[in-house]
N, C-alpha and C positions, 0 to 999 in steps of 0.2 A: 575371915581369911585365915587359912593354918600356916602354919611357917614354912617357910621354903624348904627347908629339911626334909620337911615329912611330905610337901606335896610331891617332890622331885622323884624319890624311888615308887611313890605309888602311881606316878604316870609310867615310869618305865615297867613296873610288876604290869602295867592296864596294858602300854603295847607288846609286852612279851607273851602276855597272856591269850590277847583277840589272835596275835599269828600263829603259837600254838596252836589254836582252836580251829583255825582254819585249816591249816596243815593236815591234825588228825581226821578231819572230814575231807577235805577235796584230794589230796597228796594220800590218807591213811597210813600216815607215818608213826601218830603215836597214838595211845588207848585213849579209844574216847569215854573210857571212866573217867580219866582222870580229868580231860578236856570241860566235860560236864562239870566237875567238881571243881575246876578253875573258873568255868562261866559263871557257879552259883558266887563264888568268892568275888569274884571281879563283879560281879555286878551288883553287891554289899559296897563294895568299892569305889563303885563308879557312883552310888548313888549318895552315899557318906560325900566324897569330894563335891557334888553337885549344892550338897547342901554346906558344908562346913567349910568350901572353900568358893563360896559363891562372892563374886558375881561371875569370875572371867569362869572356870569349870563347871557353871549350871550353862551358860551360852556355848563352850565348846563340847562337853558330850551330850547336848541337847542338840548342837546340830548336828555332830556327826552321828548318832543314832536317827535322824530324820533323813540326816544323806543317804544312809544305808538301806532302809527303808524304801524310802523311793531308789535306789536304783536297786532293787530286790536283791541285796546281799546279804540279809540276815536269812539265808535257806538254808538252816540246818536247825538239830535239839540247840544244843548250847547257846546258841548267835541269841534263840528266841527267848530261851530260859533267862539269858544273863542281861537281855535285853529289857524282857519283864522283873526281872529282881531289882534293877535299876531305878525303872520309873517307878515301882513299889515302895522301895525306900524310900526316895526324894519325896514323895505322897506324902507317909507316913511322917519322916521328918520333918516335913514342912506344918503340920498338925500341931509342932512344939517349937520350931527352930522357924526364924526369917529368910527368907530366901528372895535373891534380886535378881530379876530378869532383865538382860541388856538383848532385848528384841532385836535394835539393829544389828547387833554381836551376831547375834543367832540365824540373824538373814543373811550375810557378809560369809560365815566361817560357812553353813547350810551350802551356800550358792557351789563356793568354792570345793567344799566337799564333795560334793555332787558331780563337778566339773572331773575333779579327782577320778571318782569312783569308776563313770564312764568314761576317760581317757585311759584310765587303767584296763579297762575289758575289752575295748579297741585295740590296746597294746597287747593284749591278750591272743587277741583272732587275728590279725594282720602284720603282714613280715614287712617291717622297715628297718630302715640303719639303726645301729648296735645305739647309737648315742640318742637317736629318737627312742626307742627302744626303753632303756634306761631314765630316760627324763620323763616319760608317762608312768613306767612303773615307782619311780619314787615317788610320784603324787606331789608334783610340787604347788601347787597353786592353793594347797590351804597355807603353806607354808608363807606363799608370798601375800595372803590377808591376813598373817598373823602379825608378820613384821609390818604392815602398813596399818593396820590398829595401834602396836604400840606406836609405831611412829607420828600416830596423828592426835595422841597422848586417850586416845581411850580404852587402852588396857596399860600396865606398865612393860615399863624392858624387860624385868624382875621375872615376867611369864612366859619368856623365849625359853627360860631354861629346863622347866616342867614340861614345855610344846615340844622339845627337841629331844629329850629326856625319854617321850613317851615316842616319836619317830626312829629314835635310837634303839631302844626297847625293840619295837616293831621288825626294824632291819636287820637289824642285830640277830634275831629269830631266824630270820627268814636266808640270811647267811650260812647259819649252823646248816640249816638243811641239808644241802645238796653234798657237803662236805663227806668226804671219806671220816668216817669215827673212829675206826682199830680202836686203838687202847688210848685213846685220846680222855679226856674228862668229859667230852660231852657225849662218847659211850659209853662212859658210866651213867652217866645223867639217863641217858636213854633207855639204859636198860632197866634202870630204875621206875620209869613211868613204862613198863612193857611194848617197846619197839614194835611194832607189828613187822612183820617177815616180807 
C-alpha cells in the first residue's frame, strides 16, 4: 500500500484526467493530442496504483474498467490506448511485484459500476425531474458499495478518501465545462491545451 498522500492526488489527476478525455472526444472541447497524451500517462498511472497500492486499487480500477467495457464506454483512441497501458503495466509489474486480488471487491464495485454506467446513459436519452436527473448523473451506486465495504470492515475508512478524491477530480471536470471562461484561469488553462473553436 502507498501512503495516503500520494494515493489521494493521483485518484484526483485519474478522474480529471478520464473527464477530460471524454469531453475532448464526445463534447470536442479540448485537443485530442493532448487527451491521448493524458490516456497514455493515466494509464502508467492507473496500472502503477493497481500494483503498488494493491489490494483496495487493483479491485476498484479492475472493475471499473470491466464496467466500462461491458457497457461499451471505452469507444474512443484514448479510453482504449489508456485502457491497454493499464493492463500492460499491471502485467509487467506483477512479473516483479505481488499483487492481491479481492474477487469479491471486484464483483461488488464491477456490479455497481455497471449499474452506474447504465443509469447514466438512460439519464442521458430520457427527460425526467431535474433531481432524478442529477442523482443518475452523479453515479451514485459505486459510491454506495464503497461505503458498505468499508463499513463491513473489508476495505478501510482510510479509502473513502482517495474514492471521493478521484469522484471530485471527475466532477470537478465536468463543472469547468459548460462555464463561461473569459479571462478566468481556466481560460488560460484552455487555451493552453488548444480549445477547439
Amino acid at each position: 500500500m502507498l501512503p495516503i498522500f500520494i494515493v489521494v492526488p493521483l485518484y484526483a489527476f485519474l478522474g480529471i484526467s478520464i473527464k477530460f478525455i471524454d469531453q475532448a472526444y464526445d463534447e470536442e472541447m479540448y485537443s485530442l493530442k493532448v487527451a491521448n497524451l493524458l490516456a497514455a500517462i493515466s494509464g502508467v498511472v492507473m496500472g502503477g496504483l493497481m500494483v503498488f497500492d494493491s489490494p483496495f486499487s487493483t479491485a476498484f480500477f479492475l472493475a471499473m474498467i470491466i464496467s466500462l467495457v461491458l457497457a461499451k464506454k471505452i469507444d474512443n483512441f484514448a479510453f482504449r490506448l489508456g485502457t491497454a497501458t493499464s493492463l500492460v503495466a499491471l502485467c509487467l509489474l506483477m512479473l516483479v511485484y505481488e499483487v492481491v486480488f479481492l474477487w469479491g471487491v471486484v464483483v461488488i464495485l464491477l456490479f455497481a459500476g455497471f449499474v452506474d454506467e447504465v443509469m447514466d446513459g438512460v439519464a442521458h436519452k430520457l427527460k425526467m425531474h431535474w433531481a432524478m436527473d442529477w442523482f443518475l448523473h452523479y453515479r451514485p451506486f459505486s459510491d454506495m458499495a464503497v461505503i458498505m465495504l468499508a463499513f463491513v470492515g473489508t476495505i478501510g475508512w482510510a479509502y473513502l478518501v482517495p474514492y471521493f478524491a478521484f469522484t471530485f477530480g471527475y466532477m470537478t471536470m465536468e463543472r469547468f465545462t459548460p462555464m463561461e471562461i473569459g479571462s478566468s484561469v481556466k481560460g488560460v488553462l484552455l487555451r493552453a491545451v488548444h480549445l477547439r473553436p
